[in-house]
Residue, then its C-alpha position, 0 to 999 in steps of 0.5 A: x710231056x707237060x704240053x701233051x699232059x694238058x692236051x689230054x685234059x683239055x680233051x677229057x674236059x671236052x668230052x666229058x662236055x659233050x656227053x653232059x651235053x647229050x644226056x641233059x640236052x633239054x636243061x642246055x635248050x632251056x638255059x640258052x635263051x638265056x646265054x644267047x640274052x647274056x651275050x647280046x646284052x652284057x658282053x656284045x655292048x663291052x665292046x664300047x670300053x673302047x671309047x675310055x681310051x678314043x676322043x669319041x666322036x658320033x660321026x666316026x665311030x668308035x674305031x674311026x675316033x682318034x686314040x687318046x690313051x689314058x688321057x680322059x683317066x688323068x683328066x678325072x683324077x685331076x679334076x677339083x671334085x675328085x676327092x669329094x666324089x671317091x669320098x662321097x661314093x664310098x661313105x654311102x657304101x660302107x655305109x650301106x654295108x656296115x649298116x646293112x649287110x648284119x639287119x638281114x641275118x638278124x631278122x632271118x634269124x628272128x623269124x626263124x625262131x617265131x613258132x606263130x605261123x600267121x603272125x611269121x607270114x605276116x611280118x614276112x609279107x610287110x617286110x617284103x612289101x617295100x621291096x616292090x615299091x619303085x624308086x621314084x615312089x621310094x624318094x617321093x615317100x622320103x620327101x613328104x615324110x622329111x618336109x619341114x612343114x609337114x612331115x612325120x618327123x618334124x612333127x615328132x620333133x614339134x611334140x618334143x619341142x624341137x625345131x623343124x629341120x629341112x632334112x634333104x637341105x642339109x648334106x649331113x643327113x643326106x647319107x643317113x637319109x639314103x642308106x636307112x631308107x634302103x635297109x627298110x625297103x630291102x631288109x625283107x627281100x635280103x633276108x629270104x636267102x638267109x631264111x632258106x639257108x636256115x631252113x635246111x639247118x638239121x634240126x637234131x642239133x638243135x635238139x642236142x643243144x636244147x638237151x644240153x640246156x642251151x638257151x636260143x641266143x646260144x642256139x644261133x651262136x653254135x648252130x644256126x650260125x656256123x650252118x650259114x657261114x659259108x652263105x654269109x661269106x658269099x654275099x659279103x664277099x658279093x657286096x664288097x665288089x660292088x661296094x664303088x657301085x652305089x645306085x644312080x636312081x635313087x641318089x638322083x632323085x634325092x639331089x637337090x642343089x643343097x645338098x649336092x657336097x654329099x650326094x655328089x658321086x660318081x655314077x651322077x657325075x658320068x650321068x652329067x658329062x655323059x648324058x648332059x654334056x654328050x662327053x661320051x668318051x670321057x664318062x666311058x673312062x669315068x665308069x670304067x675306073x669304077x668297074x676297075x676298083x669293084x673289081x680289085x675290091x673282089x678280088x681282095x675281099x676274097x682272098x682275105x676271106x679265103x685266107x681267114x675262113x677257108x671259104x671263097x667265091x672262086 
């Protein structure tokens, strides 16, 4: 009974498929290219996981290269600069969060509540701007605003009659360096979401608050706030997954043979086994470890979420 029970829902799913599919036939044309890029490009190239587990060779082949199991895994746990890539991996990026993920809000809540209109663009248009700027442009920036000789900030430091200091030599600024630097580029275009999302508060309640004589700071604690958990929970939840994937791009660019204690993580160590020494087999296993972690932290994130505020990914 229960296998005939699912059959007939299978069957009233596919159904009801179908005739979603005849009546919205042009948004499924629409939305295929799309699919069909998703499929080539994302999923078709999933077939090479199997190469973390194939002592890969180029002239074999992924199928023809012999079977290693688990052996590129235990090779990278037990590698000396193990720990120091987990540890440098995962300060950048609870770093970034904590540091990140609350500046976005507070600035979408603050130009929430900006009444001048030009003066609310603009601030919109420069704190987007940064955005734009490519990466190599983004580190180039860092190096000439933190040289030792002529950089803005050592000559801040010169007025006070401090030493000059060569930031990007020294490996305890290199994460403050990194994730300030990415909150300015990102704070404007990460705030949008939140700003749309604050744009459909009604806005009856914050009369009813105003009539009850609340101030603004109350305003954002008992409307705009609970308006926009749900947004809030879903992009935390969004970073958690992605909390081991710290952006190879601009952590390469910022490396240099003195600070490579901090900026050592590991999408440069794949980068290096990988690309340099053509250990594609073993830089395979490397990044897939990392999905693997990305995904249990999702997974986890969102259950502790569900199980705190009933609200959830999935």
């Amino acid at each position: 009974m229960n296998r005939i029970k699912t059959n007939q829902k299978k069957d009233n799913l596919f159904q009801r498929l179908l005739r979603d599919i005849k009546r919205n036939w042009l948004l499924y044309v629409m939305i295929l290219p799309v699919v069909v890029w998703f499929l080539i490009f994302c999923y078709r190239p999933m077939y090479g996981v199997l190469m973390a587990f194939k002592d890969y060779k180029v002239k074999l082949g992924i199928m023809g290269s012999p079977w290693v199991g688990l052996e590129h895994f235990k090779r990278f746990v037990n590698i000396p600069s193990f720990k120091n890539l987990i540890r440098n991996t995962l300060t950048l990026s609870i770093y970034s969060l904590v540091a990140g993920f609350p500046i976005p809000i507070i600035f979408a809540l603050l130009l929430n509540y900006l009444r001048q209109p030009r003066l609310k663009k603009t601030v919109q248009m420069v704190s987007y701007a940064p955005f734009f700027i490519s990466t190599v442009v983004i580190c180039g920036m860092i190096a000439i605003f933190t040289a030792q000789d002529t950089g803005i900030f050592n000559t801040i430091r010169g007025w006070f009659g401090l030493e000059s200091v060569d930031f990007m030599a020294k490996p305890e600024w290199f994460a403050d360096i990194y994730v300030w630097s990415g909150i300015w580029q990102g704070m404007g275009w990460s705030s949008i979401i939140y700003i749309s999302a604050l744009s459909g508060v009604d806005y009856e309640l914050h009369e009813a608050a105003i009539v009850d004589g609340a101030t603004k700071v109350q305003r954002i604690i008992h409307v705009d706030l609970p308006s926009i958990k749900s947004t809030i929970v879903m992009l935390l939840i969004l970073q958690m997954g992605s909390l081991m994937g710290v952006g190879f791009e601009k952590v390469y660019l910022l490396q240099n043979p003195l600070n490579t204690e901090a900026s050592s993580v590991i999408s440069t160590y794949v980068y290096s086994v990988g690309m340099i020494n053509s250990d594609y087999g073993y830089s395979t296993a490397v990044g897939l470890f990392n999905s693997i972690i990305n995904i249990i932290l999702l997974v986890t994130a969102n259950a502790i979420v569900k199980k705190l505020s009933d609200e959830s990914l999935f």
